[in-house]
C-alpha positions as CSV (number, residue, x, y, z in Angstrom):
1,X,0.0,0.0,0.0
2,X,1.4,3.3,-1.0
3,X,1.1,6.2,1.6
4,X,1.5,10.3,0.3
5,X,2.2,10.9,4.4
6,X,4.2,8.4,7.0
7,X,4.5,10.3,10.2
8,X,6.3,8.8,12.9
9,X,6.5,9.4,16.8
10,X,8.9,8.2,19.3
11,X,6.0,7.9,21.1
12,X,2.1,7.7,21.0
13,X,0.8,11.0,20.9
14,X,3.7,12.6,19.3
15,X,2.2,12.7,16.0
16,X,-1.6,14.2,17.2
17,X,0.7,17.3,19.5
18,X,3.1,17.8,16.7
19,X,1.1,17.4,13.6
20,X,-2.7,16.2,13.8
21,X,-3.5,19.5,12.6
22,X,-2.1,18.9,9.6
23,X,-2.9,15.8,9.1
24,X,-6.5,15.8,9.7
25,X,-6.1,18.9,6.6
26,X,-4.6,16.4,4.6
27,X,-6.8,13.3,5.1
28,X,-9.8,15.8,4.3
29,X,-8.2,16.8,1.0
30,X,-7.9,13.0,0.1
31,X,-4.4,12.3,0.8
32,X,-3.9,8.5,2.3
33,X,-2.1,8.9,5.6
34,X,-0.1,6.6,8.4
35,X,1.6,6.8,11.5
36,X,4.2,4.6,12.8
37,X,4.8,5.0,16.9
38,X,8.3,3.6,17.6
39,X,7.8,3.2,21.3
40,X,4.5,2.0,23.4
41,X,5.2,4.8,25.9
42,X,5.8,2.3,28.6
43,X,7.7,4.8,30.7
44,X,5.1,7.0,30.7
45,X,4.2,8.4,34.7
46,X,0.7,8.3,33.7
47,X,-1.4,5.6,31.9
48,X,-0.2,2.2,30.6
49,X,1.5,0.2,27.4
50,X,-2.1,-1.0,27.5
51,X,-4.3,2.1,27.5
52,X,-1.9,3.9,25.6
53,X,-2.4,1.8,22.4
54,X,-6.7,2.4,22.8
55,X,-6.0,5.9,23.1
56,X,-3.8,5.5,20.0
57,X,-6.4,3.7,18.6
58,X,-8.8,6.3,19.1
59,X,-7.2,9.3,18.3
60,X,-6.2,7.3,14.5
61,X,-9.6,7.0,14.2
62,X,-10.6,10.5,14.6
63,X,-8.0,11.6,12.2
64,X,-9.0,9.3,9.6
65,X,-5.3,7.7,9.0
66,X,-5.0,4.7,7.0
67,X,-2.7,2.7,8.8
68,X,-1.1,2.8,12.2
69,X,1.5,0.5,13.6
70,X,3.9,0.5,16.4
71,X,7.0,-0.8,16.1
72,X,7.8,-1.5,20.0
73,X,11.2,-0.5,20.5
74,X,12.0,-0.1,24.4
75,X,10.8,3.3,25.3
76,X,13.4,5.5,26.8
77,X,16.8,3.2,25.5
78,X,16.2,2.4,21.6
79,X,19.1,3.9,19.9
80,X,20.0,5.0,16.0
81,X,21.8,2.0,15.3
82,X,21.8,-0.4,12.4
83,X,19.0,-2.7,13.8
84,X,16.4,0.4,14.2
85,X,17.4,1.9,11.3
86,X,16.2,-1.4,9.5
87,X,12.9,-1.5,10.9
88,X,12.1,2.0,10.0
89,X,13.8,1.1,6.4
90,X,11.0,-1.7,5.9
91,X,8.3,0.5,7.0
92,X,10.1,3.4,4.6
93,X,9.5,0.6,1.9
94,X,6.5,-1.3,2.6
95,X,4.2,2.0,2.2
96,X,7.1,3.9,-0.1
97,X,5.8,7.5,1.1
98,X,5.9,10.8,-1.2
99,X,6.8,12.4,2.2
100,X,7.7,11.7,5.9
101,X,7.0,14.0,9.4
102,X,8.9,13.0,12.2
103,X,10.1,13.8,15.6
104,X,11.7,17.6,16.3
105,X,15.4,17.5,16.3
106,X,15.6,18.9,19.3
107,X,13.5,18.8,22.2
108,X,13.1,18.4,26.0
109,X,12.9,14.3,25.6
110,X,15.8,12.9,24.8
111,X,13.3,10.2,22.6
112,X,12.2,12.7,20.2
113,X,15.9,14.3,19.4
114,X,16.8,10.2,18.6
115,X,14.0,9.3,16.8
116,X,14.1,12.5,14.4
117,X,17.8,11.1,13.8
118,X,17.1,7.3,13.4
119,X,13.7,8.1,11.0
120,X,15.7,11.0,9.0
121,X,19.1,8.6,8.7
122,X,17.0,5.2,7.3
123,X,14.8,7.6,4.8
124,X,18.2,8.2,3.5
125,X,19.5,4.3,3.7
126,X,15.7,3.0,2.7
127,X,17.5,4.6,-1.0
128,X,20.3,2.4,-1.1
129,X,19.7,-1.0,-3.7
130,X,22.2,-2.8,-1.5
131,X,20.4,-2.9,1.4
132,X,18.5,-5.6,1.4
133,X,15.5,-6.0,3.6
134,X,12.2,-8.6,3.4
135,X,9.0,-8.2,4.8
136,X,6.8,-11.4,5.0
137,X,9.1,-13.6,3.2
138,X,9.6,-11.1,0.2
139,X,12.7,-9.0,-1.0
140,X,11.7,-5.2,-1.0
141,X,12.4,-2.3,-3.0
142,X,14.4,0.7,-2.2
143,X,12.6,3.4,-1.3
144,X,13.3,7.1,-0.5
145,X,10.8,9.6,0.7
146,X,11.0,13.4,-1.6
147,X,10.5,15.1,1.6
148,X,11.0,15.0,5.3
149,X,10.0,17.7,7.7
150,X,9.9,17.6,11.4
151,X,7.4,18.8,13.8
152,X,7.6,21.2,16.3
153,X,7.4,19.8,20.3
154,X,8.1,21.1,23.5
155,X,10.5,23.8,22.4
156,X,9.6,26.5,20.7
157,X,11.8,25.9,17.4
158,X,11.4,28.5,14.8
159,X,9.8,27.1,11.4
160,X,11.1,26.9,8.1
161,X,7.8,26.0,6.4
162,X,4.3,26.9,8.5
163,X,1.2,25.4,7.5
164,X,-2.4,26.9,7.7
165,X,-4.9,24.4,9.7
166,X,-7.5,26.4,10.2
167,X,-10.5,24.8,10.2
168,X,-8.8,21.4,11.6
169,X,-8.0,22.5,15.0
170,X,-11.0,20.8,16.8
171,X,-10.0,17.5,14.7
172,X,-6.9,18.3,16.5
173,X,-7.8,18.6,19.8
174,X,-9.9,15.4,20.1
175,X,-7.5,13.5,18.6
176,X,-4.9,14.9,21.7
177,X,-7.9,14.6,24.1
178,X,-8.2,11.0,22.9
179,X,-5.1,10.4,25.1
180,X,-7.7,10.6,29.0
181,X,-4.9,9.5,30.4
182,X,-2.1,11.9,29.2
183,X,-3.4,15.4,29.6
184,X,-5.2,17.5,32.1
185,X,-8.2,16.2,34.0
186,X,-8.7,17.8,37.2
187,X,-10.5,14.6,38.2
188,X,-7.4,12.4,37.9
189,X,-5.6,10.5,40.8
190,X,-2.6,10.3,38.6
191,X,0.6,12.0,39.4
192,X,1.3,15.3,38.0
193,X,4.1,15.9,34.9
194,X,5.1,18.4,32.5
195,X,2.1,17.4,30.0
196,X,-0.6,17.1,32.5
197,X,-1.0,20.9,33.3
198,X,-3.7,22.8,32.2
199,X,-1.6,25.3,30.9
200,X,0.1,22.8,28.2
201,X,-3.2,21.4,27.2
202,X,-4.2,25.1,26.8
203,X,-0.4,26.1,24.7
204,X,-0.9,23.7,22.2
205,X,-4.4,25.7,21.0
206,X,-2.4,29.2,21.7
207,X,0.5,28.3,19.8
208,X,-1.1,27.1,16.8
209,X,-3.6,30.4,17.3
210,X,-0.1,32.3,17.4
211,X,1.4,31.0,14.5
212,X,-1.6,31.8,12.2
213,X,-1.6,35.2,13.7
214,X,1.7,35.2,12.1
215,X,1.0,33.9,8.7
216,X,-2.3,35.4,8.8
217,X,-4.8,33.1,9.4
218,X,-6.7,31.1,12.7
219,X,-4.6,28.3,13.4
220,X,-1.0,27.1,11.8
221,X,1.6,24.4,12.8
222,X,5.2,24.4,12.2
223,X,7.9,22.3,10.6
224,X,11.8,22.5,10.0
225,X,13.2,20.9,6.7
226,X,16.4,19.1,6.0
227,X,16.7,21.0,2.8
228,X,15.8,24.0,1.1
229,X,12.0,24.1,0.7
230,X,11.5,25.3,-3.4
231,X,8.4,26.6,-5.1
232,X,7.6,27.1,-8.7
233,X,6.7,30.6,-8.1
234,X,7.0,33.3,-5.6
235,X,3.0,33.3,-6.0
236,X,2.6,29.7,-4.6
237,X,3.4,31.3,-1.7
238,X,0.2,31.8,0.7
């Protein structure tokens, strides 16, 4: 099956903070769309292995994604080594993306810095004929992704490409909210964290309201690019 977007998240939930915005835009203008979690989240304060894959569940449903898989490397310790880098290469080639969003290179957990690394290193290696990988007893074919483009996270990175969602950002929202067990409820016995505030659940509405106050429009998310970012025209600019 061949996907136009493959996002992938260190974690679940990574893709619906980072990106769902987007996403959800994209699904709605008919583009077929996956994401690939690397880790279960197991380390998580809050929540489970087990309820984070329904809420995973959930929120891929409310975003209309074609495919999600994890790929259950160990939360906290999987490293950008040969042996990750080839099971994000068979992913790479089983659904041979047009483009991939991953991870921000740089953020407060240190899974998100790694995983931008290991998914942007095997897009590059998923290229190379003499690699050889199989999936289900068959030989694949290389495949490199035209684009990759990392989401924004925790730190406030500044963009290289920002794109308009405005219209998505309730799809957004319930596909973050999809994660009870995650985010803010003042009902919750669980311990606190960094994510579980009130005022993080209420950033990631402000900051995609603040960078479509800067492009001109409701609601925007951010990406950085490995490479120059071309147009046709300076009118295909919005």
């Amino acid at each position: 099956m061949k996907l136009d977007i493959l996002a992938f998240g260190a974690h679940p939930d990574d893709v619906e903070l980072g990106c769902g915005g987007t996403i959800a835009k994209e699904v709605d203008n008919g583009k077929k769309v996956g994401i690939i979690d690397l880790t279960r989240g197991e380390l998580g304060t809050r929540g489970t292995a087990e309820t984070r894959k329904e809420e995973s569940n959930n929120a891929a449903e409310i975003l209309g994604v074609t495919i999600r898989e994890n790929l259950g490397f160990a939360d906290g310790f999987f490293m950008n080594d040969k042996s990750h880098q080839l099971e994000i290469i068979k992913m790479i080639r089983k659904y041979q993306p047009t483009m991939v969003l991953c991870n921000a290179i740089d953020d407060r957990h240190i899974d998100h810095g790694k995983g931008s690394k290991l998914v942007s290193d095997a897009c590059f290696l998923s290229g190379l004929v003499k690699i050889e990988t199989t999936l289900d007893g068959k030989l694949q074919q290389q495949w490199r992704p035209d684009y990759v483009y990392h989401f924004i996270q925790w730190k406030n990175i500044e963009p290289d490409i920002v794109v308009d969602i405005s219209g998505f950002i309730d799809k957004k929202m319930a596909a973050v909210h999809a994660y009870k067990t995650q985010f803010f409820d003042p009902e919750s016995k669980e311990p606190q964290t960094p994510i579980s505030s009130k005022n993080f659940t209420d950033s990631i509405d402000y900051r995609a309201r603040d960078l479509g106050r800067l492009i001109g429009t409701e609601h925007a998310e951010g990406f950085t690019v490995e490479r120059y970012a071309a147009v046709k025209s300076l009118f295909d600019l919005v």
